[in-house]
C-alpha positions in Angstrom: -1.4 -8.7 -13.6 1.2 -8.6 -11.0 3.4 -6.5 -13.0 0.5 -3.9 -13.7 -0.5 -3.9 -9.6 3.6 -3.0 -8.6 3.5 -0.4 -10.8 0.1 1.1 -9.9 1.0 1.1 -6.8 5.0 2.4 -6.7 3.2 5.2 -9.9 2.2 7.1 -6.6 5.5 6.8 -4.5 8.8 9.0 -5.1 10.0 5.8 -7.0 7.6 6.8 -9.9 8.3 4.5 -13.0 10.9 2.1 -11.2 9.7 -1.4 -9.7 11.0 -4.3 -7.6 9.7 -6.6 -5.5 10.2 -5.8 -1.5 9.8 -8.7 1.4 8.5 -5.7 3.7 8.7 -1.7 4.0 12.0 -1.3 6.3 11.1 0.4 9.5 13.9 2.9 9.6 12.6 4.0 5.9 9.5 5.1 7.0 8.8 8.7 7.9 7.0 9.6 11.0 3.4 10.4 10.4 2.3 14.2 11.2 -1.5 14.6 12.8 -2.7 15.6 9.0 -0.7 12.8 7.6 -2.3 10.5 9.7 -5.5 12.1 9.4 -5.5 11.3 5.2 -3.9 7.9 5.2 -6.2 6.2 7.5 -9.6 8.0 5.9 -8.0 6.5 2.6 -7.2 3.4 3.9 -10.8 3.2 5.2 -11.8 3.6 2.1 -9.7 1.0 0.7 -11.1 -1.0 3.7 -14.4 -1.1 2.5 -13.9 -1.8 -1.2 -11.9 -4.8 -0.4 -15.1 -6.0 2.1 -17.2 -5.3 -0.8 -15.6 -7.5 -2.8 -15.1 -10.3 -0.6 -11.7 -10.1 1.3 -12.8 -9.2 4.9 -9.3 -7.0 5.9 -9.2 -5.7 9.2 -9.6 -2.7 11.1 -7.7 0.6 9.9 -4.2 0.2 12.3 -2.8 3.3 12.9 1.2 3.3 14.1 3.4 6.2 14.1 5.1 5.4 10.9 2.5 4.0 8.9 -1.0 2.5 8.4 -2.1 -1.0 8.5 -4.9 -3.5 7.6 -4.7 -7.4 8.5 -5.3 -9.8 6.0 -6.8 -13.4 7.1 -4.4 -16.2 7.3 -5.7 -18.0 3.9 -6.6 -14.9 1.8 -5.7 -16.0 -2.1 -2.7 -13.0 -2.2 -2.8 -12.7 -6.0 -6.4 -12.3 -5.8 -6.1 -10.3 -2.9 -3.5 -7.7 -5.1 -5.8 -7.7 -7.8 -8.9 -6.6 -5.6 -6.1 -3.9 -4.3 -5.2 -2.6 -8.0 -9.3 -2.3 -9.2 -10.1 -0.3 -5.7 -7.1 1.7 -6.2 -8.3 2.7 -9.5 -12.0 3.6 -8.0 -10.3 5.5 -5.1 -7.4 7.0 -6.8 -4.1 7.2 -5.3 -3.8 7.2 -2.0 -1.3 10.3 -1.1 1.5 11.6 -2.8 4.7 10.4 -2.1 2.8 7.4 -0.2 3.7 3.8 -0.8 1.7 1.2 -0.4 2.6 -2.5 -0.2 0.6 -5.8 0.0 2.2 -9.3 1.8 0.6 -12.3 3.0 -0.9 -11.4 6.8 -0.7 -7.2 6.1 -1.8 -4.5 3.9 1.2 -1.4 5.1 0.5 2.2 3.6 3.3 4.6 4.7 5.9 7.7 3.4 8.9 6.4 2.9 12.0 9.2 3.3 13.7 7.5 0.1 13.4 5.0 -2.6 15.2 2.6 -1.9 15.0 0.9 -5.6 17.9 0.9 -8.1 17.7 3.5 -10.4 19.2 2.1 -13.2 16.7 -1.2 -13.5 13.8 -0.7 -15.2 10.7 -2.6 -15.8 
């Protein structure tokens, strides 16, 4: 299952087929978000917001920074659970933005665009 969700999820970021697991998305990797950027990552987000209420995992608010979108998840949430909510409202919604990546940890749901893969390209999954 967590196998499938990392690869859902990097399928729509310019690391396409290649997967590794990440602590968090590095600062300086992520690209500055333009107005219409902005604009589609939070409405998708939002959207992501309320499929994950829907199903039980009360996320926060939409958090918008300059480099990336952001959803708080309650101290306590099940993660694996929590990642396989993600994947089946990522398949309803559809990807999220081309070239986005989005990443789930324990206190934080983080959609950005990064300005590089940063994942080996010789290591497959």
């Amino acid at each position: 299952m967590i196998a499938l969700a990392v690869a859902m999820l990097l399928a729509a970021s310019p690391c396409g087929s290649r997967t590794s697991p990440s602590a968090a998305p590095p600062s300086s990797n992520q690209k500055v978000l333009t107005r219409a950027q902005s604009e589609r990552l939070v409405r998708w987000a939002g959207s992501l917001r309320s499929c994950l209420r829907q199903r039980g995992y009360p996320v926060g608010a939409v958090k918008l920074a300059r480099t990336r979108i952001e959803l708080a998840v309650p101290e306590g949430t099940e993660f694996h659970a929590l990642v396989g909510a993600g994947v089946a409202c990522g398949e309803a919604l559809g990807d999220p933005f081309p070239a986005s990546s989005l990443q789930t940890f324990a206190d934080r749901i983080v959609l950005y665009l990064p300005k590089r893969c940063l994942l080996d390209p010789n290591v497959s999954a």
